[in-house]
GUPAVEX-838537 format. One record per residue: x, y, z of N, C-alpha, C in turn; residue in three letters. Coordinates in steps of 0.02 Angstrom, whole numbers, padded with zeros to 5 digits, always signed. Example, Ala and Ser with C-alpha at 12.3 -4.5 7.8 and 13.67 -1.06 7.14 Angstrom:
<recs>
+00660-00284+00390+00615-00225+00390+00660-00165+00390ALA/+00642-00112+00354+00684-00053+00357+00645+00002+00394SER/
</recs>
This chain:
<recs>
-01062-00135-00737-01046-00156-00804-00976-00185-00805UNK/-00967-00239-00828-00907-00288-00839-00902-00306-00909UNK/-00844-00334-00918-00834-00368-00994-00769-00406-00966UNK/-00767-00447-01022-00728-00504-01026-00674-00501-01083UNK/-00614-00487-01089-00585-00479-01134-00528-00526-01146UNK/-00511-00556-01216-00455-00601-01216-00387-00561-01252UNK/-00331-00591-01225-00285-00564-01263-00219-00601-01236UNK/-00161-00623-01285-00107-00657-01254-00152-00721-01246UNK/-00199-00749-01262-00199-00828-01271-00250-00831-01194UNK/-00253-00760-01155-00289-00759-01077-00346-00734-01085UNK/-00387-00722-01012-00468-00684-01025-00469-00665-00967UNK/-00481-00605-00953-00462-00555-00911-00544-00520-00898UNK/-00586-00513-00829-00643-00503-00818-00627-00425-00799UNK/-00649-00362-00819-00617-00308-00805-00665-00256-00823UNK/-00665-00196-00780-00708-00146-00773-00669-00094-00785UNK/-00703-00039-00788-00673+00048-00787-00630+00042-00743UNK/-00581+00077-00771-00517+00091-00718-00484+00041-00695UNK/-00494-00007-00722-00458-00081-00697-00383-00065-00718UNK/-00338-00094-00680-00270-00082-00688-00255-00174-00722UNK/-00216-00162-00768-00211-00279-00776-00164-00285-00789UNK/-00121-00330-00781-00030-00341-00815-00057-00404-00872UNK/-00060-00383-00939-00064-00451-00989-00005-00438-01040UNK/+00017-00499-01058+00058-00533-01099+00103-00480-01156UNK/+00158-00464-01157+00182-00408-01200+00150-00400-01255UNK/+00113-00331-01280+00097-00283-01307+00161-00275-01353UNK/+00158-00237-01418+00193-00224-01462+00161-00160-01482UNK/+00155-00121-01426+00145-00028-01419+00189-00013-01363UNK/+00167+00054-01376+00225+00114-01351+00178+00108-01275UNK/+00214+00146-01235+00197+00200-01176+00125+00232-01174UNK/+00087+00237-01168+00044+00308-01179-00015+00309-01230UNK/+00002+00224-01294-00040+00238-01330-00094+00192-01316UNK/-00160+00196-01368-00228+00152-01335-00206+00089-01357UNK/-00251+00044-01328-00261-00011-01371-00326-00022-01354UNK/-00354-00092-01407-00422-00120-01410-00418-00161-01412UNK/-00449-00201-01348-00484-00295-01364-00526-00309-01369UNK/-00521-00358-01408-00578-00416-01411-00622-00398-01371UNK/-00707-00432-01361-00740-00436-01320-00773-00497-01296UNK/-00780-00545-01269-00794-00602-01263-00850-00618-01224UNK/-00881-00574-01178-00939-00575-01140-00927-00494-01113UNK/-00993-00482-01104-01002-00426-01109-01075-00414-01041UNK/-01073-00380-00997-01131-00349-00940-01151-00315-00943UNK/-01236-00282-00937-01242-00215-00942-01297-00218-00908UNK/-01315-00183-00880-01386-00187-00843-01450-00195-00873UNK/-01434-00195-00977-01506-00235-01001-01475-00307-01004UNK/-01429-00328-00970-01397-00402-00996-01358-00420-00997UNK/-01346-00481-01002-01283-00515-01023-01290-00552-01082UNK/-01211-00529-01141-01202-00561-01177-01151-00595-01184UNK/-01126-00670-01202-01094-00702-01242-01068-00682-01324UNK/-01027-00686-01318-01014-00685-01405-00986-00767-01432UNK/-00982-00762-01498-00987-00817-01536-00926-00813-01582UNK/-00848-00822-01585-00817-00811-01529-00810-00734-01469UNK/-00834-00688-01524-00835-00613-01482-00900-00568-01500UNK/-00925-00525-01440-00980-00516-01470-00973-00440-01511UNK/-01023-00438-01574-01022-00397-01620-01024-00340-01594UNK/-01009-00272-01609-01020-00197-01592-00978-00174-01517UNK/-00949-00225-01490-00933-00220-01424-00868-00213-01434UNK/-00830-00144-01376-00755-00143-01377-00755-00123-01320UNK/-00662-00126-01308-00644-00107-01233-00570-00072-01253UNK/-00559-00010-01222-00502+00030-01236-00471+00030-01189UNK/-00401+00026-01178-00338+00046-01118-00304+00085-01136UNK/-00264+00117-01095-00195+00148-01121-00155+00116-01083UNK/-00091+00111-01115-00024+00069-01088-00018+00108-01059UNK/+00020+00094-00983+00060+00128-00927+00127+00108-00937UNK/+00129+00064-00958+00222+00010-00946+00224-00020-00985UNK/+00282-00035-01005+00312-00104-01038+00369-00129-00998UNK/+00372-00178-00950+00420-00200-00914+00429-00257-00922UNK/+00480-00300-00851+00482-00385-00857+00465-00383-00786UNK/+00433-00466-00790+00428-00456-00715+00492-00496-00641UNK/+00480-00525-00598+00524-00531-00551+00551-00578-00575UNK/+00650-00606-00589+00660-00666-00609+00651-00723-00571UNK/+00627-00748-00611+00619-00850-00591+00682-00884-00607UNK/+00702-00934-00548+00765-00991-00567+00735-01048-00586UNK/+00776-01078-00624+00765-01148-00638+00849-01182-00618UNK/+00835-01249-00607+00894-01290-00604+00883-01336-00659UNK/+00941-01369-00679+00937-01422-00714+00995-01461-00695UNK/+00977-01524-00677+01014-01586-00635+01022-01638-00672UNK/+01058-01655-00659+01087-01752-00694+01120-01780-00631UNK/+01071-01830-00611+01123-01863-00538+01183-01911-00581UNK/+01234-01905-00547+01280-01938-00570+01336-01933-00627UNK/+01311-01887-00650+01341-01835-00723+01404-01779-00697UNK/+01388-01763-00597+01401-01692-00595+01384-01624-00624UNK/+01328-01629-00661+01316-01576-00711+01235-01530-00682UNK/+01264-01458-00696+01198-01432-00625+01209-01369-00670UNK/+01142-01342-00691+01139-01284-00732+01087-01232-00708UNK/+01132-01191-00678+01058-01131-00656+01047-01060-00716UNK/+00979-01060-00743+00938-01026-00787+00903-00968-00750UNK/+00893-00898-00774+00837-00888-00745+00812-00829-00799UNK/+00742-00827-00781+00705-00789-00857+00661-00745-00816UNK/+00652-00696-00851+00596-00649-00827+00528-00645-00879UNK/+00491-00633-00862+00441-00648-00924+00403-00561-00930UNK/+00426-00547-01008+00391-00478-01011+00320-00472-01012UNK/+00278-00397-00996+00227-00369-00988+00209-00329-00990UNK/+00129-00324-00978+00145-00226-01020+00061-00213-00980UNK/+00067-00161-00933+00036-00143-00879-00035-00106-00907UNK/-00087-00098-00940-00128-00068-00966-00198-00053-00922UNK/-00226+00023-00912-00283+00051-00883-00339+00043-00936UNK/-00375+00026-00915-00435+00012-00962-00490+00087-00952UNK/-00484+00094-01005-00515+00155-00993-00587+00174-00998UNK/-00618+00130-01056-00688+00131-01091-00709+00054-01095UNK/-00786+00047-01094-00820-00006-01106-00875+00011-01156UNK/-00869-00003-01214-00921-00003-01254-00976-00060-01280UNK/-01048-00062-01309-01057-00097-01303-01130-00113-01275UNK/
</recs>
């Protein structure tokens, strides 16, 4: 049994116990959350939803809220002398999926 879940603008194919890093969460540590369901497996089937399918959920609990490894950027102007180094980390939030309903 699989499901398909969107969240953060992504769609994430994920089973029991799946570990996933998606797009910062605006929860704590420890507490559940619920997504969407977008396709859904079960051994009477497969469903599609229309955008999500009805009666169907999927539960995690957050493990983390971190950032991940920083990225550089440069920014150049030939001839200007002008050279600007940036670098950003992009936050995330580590969640165990715990349940598939559905």
């Amino acid at each position: 049994m699989f499901a398909v879940i969107t969240t953060g603008g992504k769609q994430y194919k994920v089973i029991e116990q799946d570990i996933i890093y998606v797009e910062k969460l605006n929860v704590e540590e420890g507490a559940e959350v619920t997504f969407d369901v977008v396709a859904l497996s079960t051994d009477a089937g497969f469903k599609a939803g229309t955008p999500t399918v009805a009666g169907a959920k999927v539960t995690g609990k957050v493990l983390l809220n971190g950032k991940g490894k920083k990225v550089y950027v440069m920014k150049y102007k030939s001839k200007k002398n002008e050279k600007k180094k940036m670098g950003h980390r992009q936050p995330f939030t580590k969640v165990q999926i715990t349940a598939i309903e559905g």
